[in-house]
C-alpha positions in Angstrom: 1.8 -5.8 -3.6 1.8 -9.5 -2.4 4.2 -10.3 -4.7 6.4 -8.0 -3.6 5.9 -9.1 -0.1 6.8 -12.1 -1.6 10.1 -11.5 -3.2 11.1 -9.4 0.2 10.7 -12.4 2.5 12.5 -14.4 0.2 15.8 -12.2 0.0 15.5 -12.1 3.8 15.0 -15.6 4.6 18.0 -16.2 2.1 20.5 -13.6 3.8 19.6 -14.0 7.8 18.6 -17.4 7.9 19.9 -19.9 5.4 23.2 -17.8 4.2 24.1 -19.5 1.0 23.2 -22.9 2.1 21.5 -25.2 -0.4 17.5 -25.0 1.5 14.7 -23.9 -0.7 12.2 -21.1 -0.6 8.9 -21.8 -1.9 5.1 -19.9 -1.4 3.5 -23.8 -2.2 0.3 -24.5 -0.4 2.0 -27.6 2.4 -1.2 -30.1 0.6 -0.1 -33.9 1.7 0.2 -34.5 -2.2 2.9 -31.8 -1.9 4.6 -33.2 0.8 4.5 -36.7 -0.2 6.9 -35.4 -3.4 9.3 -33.2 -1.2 13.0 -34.4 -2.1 14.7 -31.4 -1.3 15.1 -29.3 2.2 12.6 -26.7 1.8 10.9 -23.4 4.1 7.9 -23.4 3.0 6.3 -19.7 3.8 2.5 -20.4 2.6 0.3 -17.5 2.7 -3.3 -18.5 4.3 -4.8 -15.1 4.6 -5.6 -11.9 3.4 -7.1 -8.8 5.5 -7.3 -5.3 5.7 -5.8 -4.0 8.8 -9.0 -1.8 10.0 -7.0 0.2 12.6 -4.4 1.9 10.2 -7.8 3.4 7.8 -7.8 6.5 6.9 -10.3 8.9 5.3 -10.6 11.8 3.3 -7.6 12.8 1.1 -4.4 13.7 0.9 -3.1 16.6 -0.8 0.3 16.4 -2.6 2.1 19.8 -3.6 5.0 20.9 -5.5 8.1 22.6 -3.9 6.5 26.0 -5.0 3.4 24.8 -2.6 0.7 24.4 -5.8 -1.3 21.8 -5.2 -0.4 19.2 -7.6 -2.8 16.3 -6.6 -5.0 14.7 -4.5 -5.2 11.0 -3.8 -7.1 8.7 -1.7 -4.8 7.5 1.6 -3.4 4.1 1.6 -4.9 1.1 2.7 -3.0 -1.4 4.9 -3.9 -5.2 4.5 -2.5 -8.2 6.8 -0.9 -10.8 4.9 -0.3 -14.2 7.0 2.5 -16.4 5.9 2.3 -20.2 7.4 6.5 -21.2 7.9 6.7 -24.8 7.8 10.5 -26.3 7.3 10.9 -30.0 5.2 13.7 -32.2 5.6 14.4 -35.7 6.4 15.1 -35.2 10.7 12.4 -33.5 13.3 16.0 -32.4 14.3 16.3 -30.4 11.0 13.1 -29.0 10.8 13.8 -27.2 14.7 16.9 -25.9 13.6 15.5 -24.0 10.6 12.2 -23.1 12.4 14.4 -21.2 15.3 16.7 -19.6 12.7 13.2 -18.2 10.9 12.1 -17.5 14.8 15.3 -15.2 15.3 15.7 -13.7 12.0 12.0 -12.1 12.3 12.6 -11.5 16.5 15.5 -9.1 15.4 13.5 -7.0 13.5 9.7 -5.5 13.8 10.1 -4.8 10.1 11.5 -5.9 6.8 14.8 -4.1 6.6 14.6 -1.5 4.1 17.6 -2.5 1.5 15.7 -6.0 0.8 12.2 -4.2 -0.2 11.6 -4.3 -4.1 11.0 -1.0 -5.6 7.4 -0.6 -5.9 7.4 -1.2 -2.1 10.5 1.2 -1.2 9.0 3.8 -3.2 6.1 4.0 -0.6 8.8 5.6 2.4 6.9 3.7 4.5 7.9 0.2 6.9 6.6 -2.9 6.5 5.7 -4.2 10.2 6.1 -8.1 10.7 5.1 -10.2 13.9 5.9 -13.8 14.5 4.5 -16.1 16.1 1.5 -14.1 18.1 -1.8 -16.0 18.9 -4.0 -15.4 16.0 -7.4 -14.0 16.0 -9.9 -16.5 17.2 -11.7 -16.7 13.6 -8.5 -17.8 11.9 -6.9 -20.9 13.7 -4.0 -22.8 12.1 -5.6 -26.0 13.1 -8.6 -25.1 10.7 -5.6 -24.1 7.8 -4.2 -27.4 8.3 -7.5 -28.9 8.1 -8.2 -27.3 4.9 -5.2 -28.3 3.3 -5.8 -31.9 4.0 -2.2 -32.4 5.4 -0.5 -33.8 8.6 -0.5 -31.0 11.6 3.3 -29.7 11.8 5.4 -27.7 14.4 4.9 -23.7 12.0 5.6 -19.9 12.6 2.9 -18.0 11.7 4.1 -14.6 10.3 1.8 -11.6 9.7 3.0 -8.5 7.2 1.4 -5.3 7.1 1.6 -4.0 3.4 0.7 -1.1 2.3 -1.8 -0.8 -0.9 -2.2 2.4 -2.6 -6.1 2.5 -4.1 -4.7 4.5 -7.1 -7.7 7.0 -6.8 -5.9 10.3 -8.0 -7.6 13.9 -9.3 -5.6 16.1 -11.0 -6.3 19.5 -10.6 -6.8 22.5 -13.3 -4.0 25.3 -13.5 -4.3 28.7 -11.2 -6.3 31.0 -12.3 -3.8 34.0 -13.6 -6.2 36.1 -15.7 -9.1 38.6 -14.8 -12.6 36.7 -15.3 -14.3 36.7 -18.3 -17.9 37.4 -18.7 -19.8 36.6 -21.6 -23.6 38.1 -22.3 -26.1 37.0 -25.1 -28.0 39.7 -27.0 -31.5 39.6 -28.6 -30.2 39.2 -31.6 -27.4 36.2 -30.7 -24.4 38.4 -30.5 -22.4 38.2 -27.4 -21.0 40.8 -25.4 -18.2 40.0 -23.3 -15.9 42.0 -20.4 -12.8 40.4 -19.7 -12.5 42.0 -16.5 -12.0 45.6 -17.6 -12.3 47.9 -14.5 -15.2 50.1 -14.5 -15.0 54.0 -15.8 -14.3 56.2 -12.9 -16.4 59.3 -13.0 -15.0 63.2 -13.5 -14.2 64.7 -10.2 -17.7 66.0 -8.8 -19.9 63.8 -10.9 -21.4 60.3 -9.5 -21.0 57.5 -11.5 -23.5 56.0 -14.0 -25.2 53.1 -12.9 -25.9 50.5 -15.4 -28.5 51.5 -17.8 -28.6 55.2 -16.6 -27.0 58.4 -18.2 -24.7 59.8 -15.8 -25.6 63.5 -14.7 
């Protein structure tokens, strides 16, 4: 899935914002060792964080069925996890760098999801939208200060972008056929011979006679 997410950002980023210029797209972690060997102009979408988005759980399962309306299957419901991208952009000029952070700003403004003709399959297969936001103040336990920190780098004018990506837990039960036939019955003599009635009806009795109960000679 995060690969995915990966390969859709980049065909966006490529279309709306650097359209067919020479700028790279990388996932690289922005370390100062990474910076420090930078030759080329470069967006830099480095993702810091992974969490399941706790409002979008469901439970129980879901019930899939054919066009006949047999149930087919039943699956577990899909999970939704918040991936957060850090956008940094790498040239020579400040002046640059501001120009291709307010193209990425405006590309992701446009749109409160990833347009559907750049998803890869696995992801367009799911029918679903993938949700982005830009640049919102981030929860309190996950400041970009702390990121930059971490990586050991320079603090640096960023986006942060959050994806909601859906993951399916791949917990599926298949179940048996219909039952078509009458029900079989199966009974275990003394002697280890089996008896069985495969649903026959029982034998209706003669007009003005009662009929025989099990074990008993009818009158």
């Amino acid at each position: 899935m995060i690969h995915e997410i990966d390969e859709a950002l980049r065909r966006l980023i490529e279309r709306d914002v650097l359209a067919g210029s020479d700028v790279e797209v990388v996932f690289d972690a922005p370390t100062k060792d990474w910076a420090s060997r930078r030759n080329t102009p470069t967006i830099d979408c480095y993702l810091y964080d992974v969490r399941e988005d706790l409002r979008r759980r469901s439970v129980g399962v879901v019930e899939r069925r054919g066009d006949s309306g047999a149930l087919e299957a039943r699956h577990a419901p899909l999970r939704h996890f918040k991936l957060a991208y850090l956008l940094t952009a790498w040239t020579q000029r400040p002046e640059d760098e501001h120009r291709l952070l307010t193209a990425l700003l405006a590309c992701f403004v446009r749109s409160d999801v990833i347009p559907g003709d750049l998803l890869p399959e696995g992801l367009a297969e799911t029918g679903l939208p993938i949700p982005v936001t830009i640049a919102q103040p981030p929860p309190e336990n996950r400041q970009l200060s702390d990121v930059w920190s971490a990586l050991g780098g320079e603090l640096k004018p960023s986006l942060d972008l959050v994806v909601i990506a859906p993951v399916d837990p791949m917990r599926i039960s298949i179940p048996g056929p219909p039952t078509t036939g009458p029900p079989r019955i199966g009974i275990a003599g003394a002697g280890g011979q089996q008896q069985t009635n495969e649903g026959r009806q029982p034998r209706q009795a003669a007009p003005g006679q009662s009929q025989a109960e099990p074990g008993e000679a009818a009158s």
